[in-house]
C-alpha positions as a Markdown table, in Angstrom:
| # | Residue | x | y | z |
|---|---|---|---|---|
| 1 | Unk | 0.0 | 0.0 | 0.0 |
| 2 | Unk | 1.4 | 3.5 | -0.9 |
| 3 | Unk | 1.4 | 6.0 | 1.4 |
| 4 | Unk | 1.6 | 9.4 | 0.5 |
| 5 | Unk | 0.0 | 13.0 | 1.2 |
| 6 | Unk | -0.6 | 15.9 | -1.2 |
| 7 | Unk | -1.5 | 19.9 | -0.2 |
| 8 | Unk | -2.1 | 22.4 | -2.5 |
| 9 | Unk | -1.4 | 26.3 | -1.8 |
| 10 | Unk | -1.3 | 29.1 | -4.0 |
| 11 | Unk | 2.0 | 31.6 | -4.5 |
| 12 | Unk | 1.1 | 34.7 | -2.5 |
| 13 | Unk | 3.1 | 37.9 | -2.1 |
| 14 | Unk | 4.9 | 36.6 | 1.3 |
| 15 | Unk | 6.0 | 33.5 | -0.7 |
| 16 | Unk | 7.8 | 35.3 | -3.4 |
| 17 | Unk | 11.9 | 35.2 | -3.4 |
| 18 | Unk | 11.9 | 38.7 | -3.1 |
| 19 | Unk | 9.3 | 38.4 | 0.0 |
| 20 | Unk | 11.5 | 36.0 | 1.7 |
| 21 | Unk | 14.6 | 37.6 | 1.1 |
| 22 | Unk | 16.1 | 34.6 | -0.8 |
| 23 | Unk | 16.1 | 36.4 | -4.2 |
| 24 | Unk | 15.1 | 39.5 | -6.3 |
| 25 | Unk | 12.6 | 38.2 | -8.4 |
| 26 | Unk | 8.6 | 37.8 | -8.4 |
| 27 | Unk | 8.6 | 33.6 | -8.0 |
| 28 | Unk | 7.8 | 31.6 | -5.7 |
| 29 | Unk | 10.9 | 31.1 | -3.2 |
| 30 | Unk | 12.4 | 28.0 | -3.1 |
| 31 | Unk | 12.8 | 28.1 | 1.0 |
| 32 | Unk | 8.7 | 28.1 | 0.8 |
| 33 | Unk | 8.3 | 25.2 | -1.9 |
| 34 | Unk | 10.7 | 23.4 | 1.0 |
| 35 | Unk | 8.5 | 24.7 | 3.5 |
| 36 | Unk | 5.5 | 23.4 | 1.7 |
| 37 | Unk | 7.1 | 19.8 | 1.2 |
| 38 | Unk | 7.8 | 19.8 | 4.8 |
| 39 | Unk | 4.4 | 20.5 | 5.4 |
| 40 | Unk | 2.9 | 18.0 | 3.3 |
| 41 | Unk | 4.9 | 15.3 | 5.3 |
| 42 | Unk | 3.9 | 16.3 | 8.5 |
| 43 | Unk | 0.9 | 15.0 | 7.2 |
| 44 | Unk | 2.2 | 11.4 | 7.1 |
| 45 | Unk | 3.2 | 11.5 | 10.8 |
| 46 | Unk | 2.0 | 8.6 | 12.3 |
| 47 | Unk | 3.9 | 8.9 | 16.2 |
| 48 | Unk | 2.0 | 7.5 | 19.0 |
| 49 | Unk | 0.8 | 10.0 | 22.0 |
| 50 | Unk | 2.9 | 12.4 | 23.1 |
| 51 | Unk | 5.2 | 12.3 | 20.3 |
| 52 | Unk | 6.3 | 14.3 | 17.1 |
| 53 | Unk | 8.3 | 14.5 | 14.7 |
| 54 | Unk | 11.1 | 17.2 | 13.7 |
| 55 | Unk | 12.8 | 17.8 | 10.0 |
| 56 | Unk | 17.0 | 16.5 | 10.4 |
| 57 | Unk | 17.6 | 16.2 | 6.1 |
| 58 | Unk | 16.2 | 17.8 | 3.3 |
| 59 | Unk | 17.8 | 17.8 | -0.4 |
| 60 | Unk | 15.9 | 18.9 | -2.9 |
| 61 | Unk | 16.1 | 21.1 | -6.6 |
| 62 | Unk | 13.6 | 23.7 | -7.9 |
| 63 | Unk | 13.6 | 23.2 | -11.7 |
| 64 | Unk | 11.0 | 25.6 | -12.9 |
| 65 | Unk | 10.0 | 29.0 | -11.5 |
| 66 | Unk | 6.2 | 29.8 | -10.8 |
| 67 | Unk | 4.4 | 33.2 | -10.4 |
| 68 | Unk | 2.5 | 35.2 | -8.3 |
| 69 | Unk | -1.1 | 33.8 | -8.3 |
| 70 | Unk | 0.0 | 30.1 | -9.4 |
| 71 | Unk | -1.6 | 27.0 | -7.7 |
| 72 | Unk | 0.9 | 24.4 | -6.5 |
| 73 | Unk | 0.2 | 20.7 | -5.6 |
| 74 | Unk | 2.9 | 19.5 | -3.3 |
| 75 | Unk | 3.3 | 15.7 | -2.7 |
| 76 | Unk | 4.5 | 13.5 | -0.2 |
| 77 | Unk | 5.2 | 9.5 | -0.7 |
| 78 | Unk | 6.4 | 8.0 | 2.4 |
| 79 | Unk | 9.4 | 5.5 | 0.9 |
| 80 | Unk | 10.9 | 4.1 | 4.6 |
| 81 | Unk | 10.5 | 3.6 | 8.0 |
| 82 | Unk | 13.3 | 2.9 | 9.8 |
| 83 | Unk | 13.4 | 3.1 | 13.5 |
| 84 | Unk | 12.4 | 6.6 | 14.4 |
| 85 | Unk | 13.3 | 7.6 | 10.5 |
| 86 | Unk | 11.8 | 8.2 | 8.1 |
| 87 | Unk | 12.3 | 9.3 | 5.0 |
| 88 | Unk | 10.1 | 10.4 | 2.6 |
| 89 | Unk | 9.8 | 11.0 | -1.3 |
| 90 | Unk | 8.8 | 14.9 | -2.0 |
| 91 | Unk | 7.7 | 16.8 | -5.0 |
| 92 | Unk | 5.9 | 20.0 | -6.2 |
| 93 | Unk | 3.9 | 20.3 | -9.2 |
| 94 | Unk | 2.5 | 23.4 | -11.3 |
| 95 | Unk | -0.2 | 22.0 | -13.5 |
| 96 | Unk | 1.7 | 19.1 | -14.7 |
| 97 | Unk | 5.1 | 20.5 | -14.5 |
| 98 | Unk | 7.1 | 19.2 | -11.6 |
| 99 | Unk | 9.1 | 22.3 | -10.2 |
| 100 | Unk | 11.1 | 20.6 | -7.7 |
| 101 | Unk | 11.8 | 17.6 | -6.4 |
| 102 | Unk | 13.5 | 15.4 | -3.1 |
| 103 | Unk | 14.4 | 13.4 | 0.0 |
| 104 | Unk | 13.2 | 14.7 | 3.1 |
| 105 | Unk | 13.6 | 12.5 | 6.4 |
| 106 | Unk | 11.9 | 13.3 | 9.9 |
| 107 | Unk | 12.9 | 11.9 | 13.1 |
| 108 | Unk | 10.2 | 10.9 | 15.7 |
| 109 | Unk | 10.9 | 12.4 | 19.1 |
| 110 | Unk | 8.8 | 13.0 | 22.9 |
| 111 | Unk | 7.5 | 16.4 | 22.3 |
| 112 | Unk | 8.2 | 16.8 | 26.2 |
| 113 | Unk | 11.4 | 15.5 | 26.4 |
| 114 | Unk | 12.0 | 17.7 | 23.6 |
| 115 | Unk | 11.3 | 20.6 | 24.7 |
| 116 | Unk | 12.9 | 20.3 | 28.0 |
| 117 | Unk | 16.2 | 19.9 | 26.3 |
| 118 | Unk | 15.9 | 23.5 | 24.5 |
| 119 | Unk | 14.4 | 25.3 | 27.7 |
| 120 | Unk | 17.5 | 24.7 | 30.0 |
């Protein structure tokens, strides 16, 4: 059985490169189509009580550029489960043009114990 999530959002001003500050130009920025692909993976978390889980790896490309106004589709195919890893399968789509693609992996971890470690 494939498991996998998908989101869609659309490219606002906020999420332009020259918005973010990761560019000078009026496309969507490619720290929000990783943002996005993160997102969509959260989706796939499947931790038991009291547990989350946190980004540790992305690599990814952004092949095409898309504009202000554009709807994206952003998919997520979990691909392992490996202990408390796992590693997933991303990609972002404009229409049928795929805009960017990679591996992401998240790493389950006790939201309490956590958050304990950063507050001391």
């Amino acid at each position: 059985m494939e498991i996998y999530a998908q989101i869609y959002r659309e490219v606002k001003e906020e999420n332009l490169a020259v918005s973010m500050k990761s560019g000078s130009l009026k496309v969507l920025a490619t720290p929000q189509m990783i943002a996005w692909m993160e997102e969509a993976s959260c989706l796939l978390d499947q931790t038991q009580e009291g547990w989350t889980t946190v980004g540790i790896y992305m690599e990814s490309t952004h092949d095409a550029p898309s504009p202000l106004g554009a709807r994206i589709r952003i998919v997520s195919h979990l691909v392992e489960k490996k202990g408390k890893i796992s590693t997933f399968e991303v990609s972002a789509y404009m229409g049928d043009v795929c805009i960017g693609h990679g591996r992401h992996k998240r790493a389950d971890v006790n939201a309490e114990k956590f958050m304990k470690r950063i507050s001391q």
